[in-house]
Backbone as numpy.savetxt, mean C-alpha at the origin, in Angstrom:
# Nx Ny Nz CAx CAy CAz Cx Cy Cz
-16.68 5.83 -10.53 -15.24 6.09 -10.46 -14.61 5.20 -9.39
-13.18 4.19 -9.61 -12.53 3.66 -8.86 -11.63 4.74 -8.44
-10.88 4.01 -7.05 -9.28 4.80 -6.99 -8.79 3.55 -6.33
-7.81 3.77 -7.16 -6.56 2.47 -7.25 -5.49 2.90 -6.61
-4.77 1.98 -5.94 -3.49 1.65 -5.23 -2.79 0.76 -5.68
-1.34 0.22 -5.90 -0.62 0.08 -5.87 0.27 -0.52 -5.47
0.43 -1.11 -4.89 1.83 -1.69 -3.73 2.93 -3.01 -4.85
3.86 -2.03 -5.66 4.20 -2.75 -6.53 5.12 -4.16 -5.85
5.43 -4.94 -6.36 6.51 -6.39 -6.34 5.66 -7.53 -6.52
6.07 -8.44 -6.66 5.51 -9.89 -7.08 4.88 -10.21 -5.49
4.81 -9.78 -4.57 4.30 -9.93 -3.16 3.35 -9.10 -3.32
3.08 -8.09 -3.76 2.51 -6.98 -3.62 0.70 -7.46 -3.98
0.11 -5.56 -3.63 -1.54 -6.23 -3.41 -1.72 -4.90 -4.78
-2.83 -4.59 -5.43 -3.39 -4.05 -5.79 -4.94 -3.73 -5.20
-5.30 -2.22 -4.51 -6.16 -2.36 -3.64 -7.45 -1.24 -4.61
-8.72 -1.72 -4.61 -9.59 -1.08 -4.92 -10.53 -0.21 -4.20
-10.90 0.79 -4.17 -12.24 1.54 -3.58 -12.89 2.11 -4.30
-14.44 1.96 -4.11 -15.43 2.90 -4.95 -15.64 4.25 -4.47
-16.59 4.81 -4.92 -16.27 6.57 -5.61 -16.80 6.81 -4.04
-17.04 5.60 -2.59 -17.43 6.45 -1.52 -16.64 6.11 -0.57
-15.26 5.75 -1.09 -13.80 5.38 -0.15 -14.38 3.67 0.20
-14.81 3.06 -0.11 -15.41 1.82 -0.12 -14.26 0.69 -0.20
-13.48 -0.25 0.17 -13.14 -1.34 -0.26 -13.98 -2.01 -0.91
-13.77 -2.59 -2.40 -14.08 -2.78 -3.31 -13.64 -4.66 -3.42
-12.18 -4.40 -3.74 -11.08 -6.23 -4.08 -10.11 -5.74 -3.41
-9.48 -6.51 -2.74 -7.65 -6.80 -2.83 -7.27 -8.01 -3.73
-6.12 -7.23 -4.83 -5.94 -8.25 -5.53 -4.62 -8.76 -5.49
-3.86 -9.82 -5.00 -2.92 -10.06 -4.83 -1.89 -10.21 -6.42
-0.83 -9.33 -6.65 -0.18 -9.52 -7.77 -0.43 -11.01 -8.70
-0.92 -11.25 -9.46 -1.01 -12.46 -10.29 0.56 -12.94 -10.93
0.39 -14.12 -10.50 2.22 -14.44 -10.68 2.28 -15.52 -11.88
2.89 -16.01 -12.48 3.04 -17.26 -13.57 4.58 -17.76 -13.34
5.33 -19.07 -13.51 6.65 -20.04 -13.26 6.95 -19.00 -14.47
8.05 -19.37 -13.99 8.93 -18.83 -15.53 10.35 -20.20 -15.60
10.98 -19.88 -16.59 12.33 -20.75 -16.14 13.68 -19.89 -16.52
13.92 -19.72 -15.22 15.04 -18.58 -14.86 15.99 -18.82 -13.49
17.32 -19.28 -14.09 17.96 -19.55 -12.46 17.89 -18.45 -11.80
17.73 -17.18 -11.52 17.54 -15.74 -11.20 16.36 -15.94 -10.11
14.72 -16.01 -11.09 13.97 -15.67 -10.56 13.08 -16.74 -11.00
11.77 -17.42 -9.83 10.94 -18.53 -10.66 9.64 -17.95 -10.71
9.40 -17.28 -10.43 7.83 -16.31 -11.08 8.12 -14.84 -11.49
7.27 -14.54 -12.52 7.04 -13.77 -12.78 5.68 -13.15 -12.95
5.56 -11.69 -13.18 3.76 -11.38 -13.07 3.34 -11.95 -14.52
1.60 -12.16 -14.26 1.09 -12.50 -15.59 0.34 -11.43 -15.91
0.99 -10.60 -17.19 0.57 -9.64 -17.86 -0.65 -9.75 -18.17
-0.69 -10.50 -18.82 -2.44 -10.56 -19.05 -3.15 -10.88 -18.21
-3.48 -11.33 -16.74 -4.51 -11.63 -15.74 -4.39 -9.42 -15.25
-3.25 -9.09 -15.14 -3.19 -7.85 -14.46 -4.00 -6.82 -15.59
-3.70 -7.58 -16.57 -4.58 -6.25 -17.52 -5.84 -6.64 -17.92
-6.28 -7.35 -17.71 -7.67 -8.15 -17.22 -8.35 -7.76 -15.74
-7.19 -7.24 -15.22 -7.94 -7.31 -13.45 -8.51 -5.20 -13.50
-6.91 -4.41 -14.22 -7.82 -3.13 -14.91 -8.44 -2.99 -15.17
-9.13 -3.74 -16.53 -10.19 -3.18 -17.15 -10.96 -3.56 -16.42
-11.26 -4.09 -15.75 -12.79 -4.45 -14.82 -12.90 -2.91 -14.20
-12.08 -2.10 -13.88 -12.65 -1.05 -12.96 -11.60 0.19 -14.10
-12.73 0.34 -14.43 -13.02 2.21 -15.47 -13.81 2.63 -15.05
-14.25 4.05 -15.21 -12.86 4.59 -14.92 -12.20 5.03 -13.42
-10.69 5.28 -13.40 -10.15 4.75 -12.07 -9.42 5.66 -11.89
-9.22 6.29 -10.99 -8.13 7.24 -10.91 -6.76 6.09 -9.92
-5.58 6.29 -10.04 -4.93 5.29 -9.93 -3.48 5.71 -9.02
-2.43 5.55 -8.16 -1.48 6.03 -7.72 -0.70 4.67 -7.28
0.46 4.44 -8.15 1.46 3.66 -7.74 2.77 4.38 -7.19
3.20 3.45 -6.21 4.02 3.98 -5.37 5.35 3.62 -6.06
6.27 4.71 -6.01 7.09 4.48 -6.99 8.14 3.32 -6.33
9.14 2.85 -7.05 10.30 2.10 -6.70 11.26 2.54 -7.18
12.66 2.41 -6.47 13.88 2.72 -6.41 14.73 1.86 -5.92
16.39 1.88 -6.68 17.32 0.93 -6.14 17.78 1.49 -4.98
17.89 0.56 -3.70 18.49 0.96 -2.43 19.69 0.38 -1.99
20.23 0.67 -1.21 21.97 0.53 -1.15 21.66 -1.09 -0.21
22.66 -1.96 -0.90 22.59 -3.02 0.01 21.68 -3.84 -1.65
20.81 -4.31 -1.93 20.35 -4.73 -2.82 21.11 -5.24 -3.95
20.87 -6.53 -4.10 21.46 -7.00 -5.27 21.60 -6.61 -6.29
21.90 -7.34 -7.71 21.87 -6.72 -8.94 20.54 -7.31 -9.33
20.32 -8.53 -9.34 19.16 -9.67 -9.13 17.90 -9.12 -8.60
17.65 -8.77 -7.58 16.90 -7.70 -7.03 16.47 -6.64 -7.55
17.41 -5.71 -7.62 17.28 -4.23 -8.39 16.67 -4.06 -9.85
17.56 -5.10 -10.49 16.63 -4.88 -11.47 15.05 -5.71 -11.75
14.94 -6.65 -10.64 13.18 -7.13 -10.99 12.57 -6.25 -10.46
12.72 -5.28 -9.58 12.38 -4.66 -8.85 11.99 -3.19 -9.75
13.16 -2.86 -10.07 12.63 -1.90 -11.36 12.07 -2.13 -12.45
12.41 -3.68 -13.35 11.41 -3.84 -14.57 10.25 -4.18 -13.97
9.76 -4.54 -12.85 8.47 -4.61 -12.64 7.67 -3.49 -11.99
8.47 -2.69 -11.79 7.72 -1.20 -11.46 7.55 -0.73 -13.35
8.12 -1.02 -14.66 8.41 -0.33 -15.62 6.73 -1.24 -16.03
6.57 -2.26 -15.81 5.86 -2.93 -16.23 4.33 -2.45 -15.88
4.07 -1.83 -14.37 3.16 -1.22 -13.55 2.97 -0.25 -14.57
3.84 0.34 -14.75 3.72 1.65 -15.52 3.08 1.76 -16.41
3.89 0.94 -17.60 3.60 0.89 -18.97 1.88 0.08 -18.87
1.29 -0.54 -18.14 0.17 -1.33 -18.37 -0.52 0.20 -18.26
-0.27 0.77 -16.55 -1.26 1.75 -16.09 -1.28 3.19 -16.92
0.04 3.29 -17.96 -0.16 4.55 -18.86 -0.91 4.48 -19.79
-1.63 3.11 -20.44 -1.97 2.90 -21.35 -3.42 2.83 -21.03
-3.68 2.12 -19.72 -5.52 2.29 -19.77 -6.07 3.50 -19.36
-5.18 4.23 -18.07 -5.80 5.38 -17.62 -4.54 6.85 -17.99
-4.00 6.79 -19.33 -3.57 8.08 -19.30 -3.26 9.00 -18.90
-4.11 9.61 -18.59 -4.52 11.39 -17.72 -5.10 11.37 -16.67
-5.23 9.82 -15.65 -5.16 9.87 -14.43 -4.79 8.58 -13.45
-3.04 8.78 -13.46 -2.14 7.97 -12.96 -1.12 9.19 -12.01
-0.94 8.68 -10.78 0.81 9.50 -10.20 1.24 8.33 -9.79
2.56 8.63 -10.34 3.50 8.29 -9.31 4.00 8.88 -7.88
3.98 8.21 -6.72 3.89 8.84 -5.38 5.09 8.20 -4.56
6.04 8.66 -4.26 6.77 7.90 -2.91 6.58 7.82 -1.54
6.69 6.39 -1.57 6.18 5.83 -0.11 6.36 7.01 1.02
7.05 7.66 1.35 7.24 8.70 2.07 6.08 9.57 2.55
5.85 9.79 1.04 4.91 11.06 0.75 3.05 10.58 1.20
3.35 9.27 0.77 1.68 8.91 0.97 1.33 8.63 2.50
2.80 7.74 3.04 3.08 7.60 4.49 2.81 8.63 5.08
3.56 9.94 5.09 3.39 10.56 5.82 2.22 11.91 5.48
1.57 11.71 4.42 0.11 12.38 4.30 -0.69 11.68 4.97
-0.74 10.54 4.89 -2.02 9.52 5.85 -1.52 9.98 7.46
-0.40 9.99 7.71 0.30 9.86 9.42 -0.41 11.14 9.96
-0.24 12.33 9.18 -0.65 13.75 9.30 -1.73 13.57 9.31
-2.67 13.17 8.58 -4.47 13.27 8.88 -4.98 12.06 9.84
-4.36 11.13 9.91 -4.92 10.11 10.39 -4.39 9.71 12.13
-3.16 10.47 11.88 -2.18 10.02 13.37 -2.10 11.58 14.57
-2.12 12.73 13.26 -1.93 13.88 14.02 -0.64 14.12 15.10
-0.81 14.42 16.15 -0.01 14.38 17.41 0.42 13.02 17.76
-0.45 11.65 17.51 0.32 10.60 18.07 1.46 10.13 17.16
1.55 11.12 15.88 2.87 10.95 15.41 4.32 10.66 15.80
4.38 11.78 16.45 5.55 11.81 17.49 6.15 10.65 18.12
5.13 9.95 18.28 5.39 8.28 18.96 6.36 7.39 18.11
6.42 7.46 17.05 7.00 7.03 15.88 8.43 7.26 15.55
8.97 8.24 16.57 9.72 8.97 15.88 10.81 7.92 17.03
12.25 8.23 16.14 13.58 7.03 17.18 13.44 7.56 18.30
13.36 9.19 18.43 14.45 9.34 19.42 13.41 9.56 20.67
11.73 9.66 20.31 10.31 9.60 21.14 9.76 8.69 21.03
10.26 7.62 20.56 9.43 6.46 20.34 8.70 5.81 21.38
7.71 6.24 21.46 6.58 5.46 22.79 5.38 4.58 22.07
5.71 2.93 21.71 4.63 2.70 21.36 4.15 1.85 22.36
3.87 2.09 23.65 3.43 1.13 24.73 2.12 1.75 24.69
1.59 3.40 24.75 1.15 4.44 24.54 0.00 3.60 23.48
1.07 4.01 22.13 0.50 3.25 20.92 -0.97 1.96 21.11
-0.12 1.20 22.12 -0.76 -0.23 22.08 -2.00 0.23 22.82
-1.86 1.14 23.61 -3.55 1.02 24.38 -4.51 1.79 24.27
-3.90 2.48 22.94 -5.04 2.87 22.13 -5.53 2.30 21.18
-5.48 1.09 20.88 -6.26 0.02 20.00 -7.22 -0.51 20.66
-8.68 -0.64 20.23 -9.66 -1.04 20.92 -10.29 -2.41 20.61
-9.79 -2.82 19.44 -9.94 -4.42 19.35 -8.80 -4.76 19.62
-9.53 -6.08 20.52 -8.54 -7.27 21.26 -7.68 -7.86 20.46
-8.58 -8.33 19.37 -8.01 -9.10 17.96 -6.69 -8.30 17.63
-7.02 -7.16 16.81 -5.79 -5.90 16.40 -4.84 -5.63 17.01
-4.86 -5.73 18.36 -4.42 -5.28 19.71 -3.49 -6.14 20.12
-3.98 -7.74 19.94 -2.92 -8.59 20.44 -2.00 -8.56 19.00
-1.99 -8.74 18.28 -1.01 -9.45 16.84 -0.64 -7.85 16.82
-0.66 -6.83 17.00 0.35 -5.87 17.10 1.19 -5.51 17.81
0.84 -5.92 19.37 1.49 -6.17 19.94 3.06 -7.26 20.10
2.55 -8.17 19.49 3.31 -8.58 19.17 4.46 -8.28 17.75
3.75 -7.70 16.68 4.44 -7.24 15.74 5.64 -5.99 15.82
5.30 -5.43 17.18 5.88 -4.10 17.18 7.07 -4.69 18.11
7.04 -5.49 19.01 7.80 -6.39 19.74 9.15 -7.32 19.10
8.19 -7.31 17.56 9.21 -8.50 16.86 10.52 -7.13 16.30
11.82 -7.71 16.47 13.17 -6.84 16.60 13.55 -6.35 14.97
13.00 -7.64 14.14 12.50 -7.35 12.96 12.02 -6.58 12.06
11.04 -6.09 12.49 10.24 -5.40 12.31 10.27 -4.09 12.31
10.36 -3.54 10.97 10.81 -1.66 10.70 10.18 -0.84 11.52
10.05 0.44 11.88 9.58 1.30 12.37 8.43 1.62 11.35
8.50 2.17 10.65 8.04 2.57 9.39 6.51 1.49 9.31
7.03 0.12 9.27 5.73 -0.54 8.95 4.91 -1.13 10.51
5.43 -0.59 11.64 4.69 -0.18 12.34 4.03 0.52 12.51
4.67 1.74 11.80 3.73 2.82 11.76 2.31 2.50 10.93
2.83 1.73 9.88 1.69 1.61 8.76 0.49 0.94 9.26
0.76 0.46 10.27 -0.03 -0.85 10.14 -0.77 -0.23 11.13
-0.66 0.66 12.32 -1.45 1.86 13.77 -2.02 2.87 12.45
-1.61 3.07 11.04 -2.18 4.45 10.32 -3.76 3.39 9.92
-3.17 1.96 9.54 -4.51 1.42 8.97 -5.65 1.10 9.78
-5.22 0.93 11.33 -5.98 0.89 12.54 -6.85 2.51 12.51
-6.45 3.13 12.50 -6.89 4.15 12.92 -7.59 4.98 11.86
-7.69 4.45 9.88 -8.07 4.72 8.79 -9.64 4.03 9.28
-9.68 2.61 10.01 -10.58 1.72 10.05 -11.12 2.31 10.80
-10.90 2.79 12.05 -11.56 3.57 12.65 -12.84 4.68 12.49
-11.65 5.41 11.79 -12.49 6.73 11.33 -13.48 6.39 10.34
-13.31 5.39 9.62 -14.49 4.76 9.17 -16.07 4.20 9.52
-15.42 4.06 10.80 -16.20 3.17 11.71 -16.56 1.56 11.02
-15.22 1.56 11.01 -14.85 -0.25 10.40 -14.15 -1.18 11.47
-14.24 -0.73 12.65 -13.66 -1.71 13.68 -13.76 -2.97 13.76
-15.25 -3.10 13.44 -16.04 -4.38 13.24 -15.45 -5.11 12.11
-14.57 -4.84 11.39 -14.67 -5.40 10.05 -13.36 -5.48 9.48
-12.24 -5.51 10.55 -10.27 -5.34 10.65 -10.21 -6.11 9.70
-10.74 -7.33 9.81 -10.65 -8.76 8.52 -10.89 -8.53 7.48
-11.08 -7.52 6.73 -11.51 -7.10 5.58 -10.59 -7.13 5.02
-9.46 -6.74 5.31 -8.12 -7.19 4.45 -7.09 -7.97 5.95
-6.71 -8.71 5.24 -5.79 -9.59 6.42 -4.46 -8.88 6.75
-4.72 -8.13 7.81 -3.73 -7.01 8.32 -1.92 -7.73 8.80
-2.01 -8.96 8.55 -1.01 -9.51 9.25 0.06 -9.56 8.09
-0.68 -9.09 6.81 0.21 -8.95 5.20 0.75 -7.78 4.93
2.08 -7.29 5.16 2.34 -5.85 5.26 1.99 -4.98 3.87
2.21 -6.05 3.15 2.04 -5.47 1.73 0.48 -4.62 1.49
0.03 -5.74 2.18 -1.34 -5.96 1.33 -2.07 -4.38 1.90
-1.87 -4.21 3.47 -2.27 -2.99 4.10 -1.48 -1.73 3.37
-0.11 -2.20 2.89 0.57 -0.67 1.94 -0.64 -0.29 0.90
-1.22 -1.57 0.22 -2.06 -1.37 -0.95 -3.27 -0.74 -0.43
-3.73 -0.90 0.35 -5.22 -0.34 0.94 -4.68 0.77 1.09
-3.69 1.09 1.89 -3.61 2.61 2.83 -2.92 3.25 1.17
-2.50 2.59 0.36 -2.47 3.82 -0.90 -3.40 4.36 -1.65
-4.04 3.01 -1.78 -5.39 3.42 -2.64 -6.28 4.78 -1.69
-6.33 4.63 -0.47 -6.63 5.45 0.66 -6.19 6.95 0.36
-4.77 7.14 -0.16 -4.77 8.18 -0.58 -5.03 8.85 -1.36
-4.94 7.82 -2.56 -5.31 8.54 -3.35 -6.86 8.69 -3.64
-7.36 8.12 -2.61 -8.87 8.86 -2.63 -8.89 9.97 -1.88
-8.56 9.78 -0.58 -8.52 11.09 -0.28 -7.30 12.46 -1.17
-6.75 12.18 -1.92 -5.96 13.32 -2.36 -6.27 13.98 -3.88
-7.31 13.20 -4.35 -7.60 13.31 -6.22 -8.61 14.25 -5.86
-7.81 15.22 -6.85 -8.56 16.46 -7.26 -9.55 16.07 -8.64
-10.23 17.41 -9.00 -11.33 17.23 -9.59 -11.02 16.68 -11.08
-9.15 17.28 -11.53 -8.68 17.21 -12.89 -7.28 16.57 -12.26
-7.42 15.06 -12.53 -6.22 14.35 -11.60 -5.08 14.51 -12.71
-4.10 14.49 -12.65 -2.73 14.69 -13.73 -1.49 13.52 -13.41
-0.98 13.35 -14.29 -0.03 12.35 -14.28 1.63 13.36 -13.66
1.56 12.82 -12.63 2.91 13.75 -11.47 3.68 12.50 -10.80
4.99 12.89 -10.51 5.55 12.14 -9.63 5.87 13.45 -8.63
5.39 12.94 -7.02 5.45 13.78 -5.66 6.61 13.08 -5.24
């Protein structure tokens, strides 16, 4: 048994683990030119439904997408036909065990098991991540977050993500092994830390739900 993640957009990762929470592939969305003054790639349907069937059977959780205020028209809708596209591939190989999940929900199930009390740190109006920083025990991890959390840029939210995947590695006892997916790709860590959930969250009779 796989469990699959998700991290939909043409940037996005598709992340694998075997049936013992294992990193398996990160597969970076497969893209093809198109010719479109709009948009110049698009995904290639067939490498993505080629990259499925390699791993049956899979229990699977894509994170849903939604139009957000501020967003183009251009935007919004690649953004939604390519979440329709996620869909329609992933209803068709695994049926009766696919959810749809919002980022929220998976975020803050991982934050709760994985962050506990140093949650709070996260938050606007407690925000202490100086705290944060010196509880990372690789140098490597330690410096490039430091700096990431520094950059003005840079959401709250995917700070958070990126201290939940530190501390997933951890509890693993994967310290040794941060490089396993190149943490400096925000996407690519959304895709691990989903697939993450949905290993840790699949019940024995998984069902097709949006949380």
């Amino acid at each position: 048994m796989y469990y699959i993640g998700i991290d939909c957009g043409m940037a996005g990762y598709i992340s694998v683990l075997d049936d013992c929470g294992r990193l398996v592939e990160m597969h970076k969305a497969p893209l093809v030119k198109v010719e479109d003054q709009a948009i110049k790639h698009w995904y290639d349907t067939s490498k993505l439904i080629e990259i499925f069937k390699m791993y049956q059977p899979a229990n699977v959780v894509i994170e849903m997408q939604q139009v957000m205020s501020g967003q183009g028209l251009v935007t919004s809708g690649t953004v939604m036909r390519g979440f329709g596209l996620y869909e329609g591939i992933i209803s068709c190989l695994y049926p009766y065990s696919y959810r749809i999940v919002k980022a929220v929900n998976w975020q803050n199930y991982l934050a709760k098991k994985y962050l506990k009390d140093l949650n709070i740190h996260f938050k606007p109006k407690t925000k202490n991540l100086e705290l944060i920083q010196e509880l990372i025990l690789d140098d490597k991890y330690k410096k490039w977050y430091t700096k990431f959390c520094n950059n003005k840029t840079t959401a709250l939210s995917k700070i958070r993500s990126a201290f939940i995947y530190y501390k997933v590695m951890e509890n693993l006892g994967l310290l040794s092994s941060l490089d396993v997916i190149k943490y400096t790709n925000n996407n690519a860590i959304d895709g691990f830390l989903i697939s993450k959930y949905c290993y840790d969250t699949i019940s024995s009779v998984p069902q097709k739900l949006i949380i």
